[in-house]
C-alpha positions in Angstrom: 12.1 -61.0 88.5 12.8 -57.4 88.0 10.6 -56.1 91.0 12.0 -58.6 93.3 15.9 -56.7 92.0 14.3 -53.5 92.1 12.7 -54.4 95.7 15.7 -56.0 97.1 18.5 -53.7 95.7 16.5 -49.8 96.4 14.3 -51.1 99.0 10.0 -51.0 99.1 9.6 -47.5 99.6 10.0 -46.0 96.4 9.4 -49.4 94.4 6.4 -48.3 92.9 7.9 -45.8 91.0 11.2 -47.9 90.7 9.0 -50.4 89.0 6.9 -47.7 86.6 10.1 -46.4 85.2 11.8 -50.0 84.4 8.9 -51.2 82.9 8.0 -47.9 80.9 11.7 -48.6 79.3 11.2 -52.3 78.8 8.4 -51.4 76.8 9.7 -48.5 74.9 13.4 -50.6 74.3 10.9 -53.1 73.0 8.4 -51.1 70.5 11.7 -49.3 69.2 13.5 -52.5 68.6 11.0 -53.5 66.7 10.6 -50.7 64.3 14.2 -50.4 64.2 14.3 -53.9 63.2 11.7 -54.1 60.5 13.5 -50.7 59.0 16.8 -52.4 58.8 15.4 -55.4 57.2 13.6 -53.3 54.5 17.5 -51.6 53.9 20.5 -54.3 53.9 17.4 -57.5 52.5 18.5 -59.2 56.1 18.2 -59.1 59.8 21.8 -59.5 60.4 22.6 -55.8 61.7 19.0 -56.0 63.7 20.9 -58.8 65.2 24.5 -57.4 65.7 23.2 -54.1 67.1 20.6 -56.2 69.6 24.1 -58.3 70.7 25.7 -55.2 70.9 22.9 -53.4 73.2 23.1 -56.6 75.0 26.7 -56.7 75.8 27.0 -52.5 76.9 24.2 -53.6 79.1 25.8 -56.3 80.9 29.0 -54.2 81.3 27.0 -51.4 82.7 25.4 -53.8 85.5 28.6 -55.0 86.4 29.4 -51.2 87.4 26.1 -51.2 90.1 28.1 -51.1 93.4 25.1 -53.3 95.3 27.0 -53.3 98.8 26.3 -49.7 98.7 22.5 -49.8 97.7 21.2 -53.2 98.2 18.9 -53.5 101.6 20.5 -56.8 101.6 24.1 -55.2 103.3 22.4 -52.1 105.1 22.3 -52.6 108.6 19.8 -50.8 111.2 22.3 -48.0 112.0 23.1 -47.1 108.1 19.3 -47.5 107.1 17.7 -44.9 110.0 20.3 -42.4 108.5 18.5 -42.2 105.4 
């Protein structure tokens, strides 16, 4: 799902690398989280703050994709003219 959003929204030329750096977070969000998580857990007895700051990451996160103007950089809305400008 994510290179199919990457491909669509920035196009296949530079997807390769589009797709390197998204993954390359996913996996360093994920490794952190967990560390983070099993720290927390060792200091309050409970995985309620892992929780609350995951929800928390979670909602900035969906706030922030609501700011991507994809009219402007989705293939899906370039036409011909727009795209040989590039």
């Amino acid at each position: 799902m994510t290179s199919a959003l990457t491909a669509e929204v920035y196009g296949l030329k530079h997807l390769g690398i589009l797709n390197g750096l998204a993954f390359t977070g996913h996996q360093l969000g994920g490794a952190l989280s967990i560390q983070l998580g099993g720290i927390l857990r060792d200091l309050t007895g409970s995985y309620d703050l892992s929780f609350a700051i995951a929800g928390l990451f979670l909602f900035g996160a969906s706030l922030v994709s609501f700011t991507i103007r994809e009219q402007r950089y989705s293939t899906r809305y370039q036409t011909a003219a727009s795209a040989a400008g590039d």
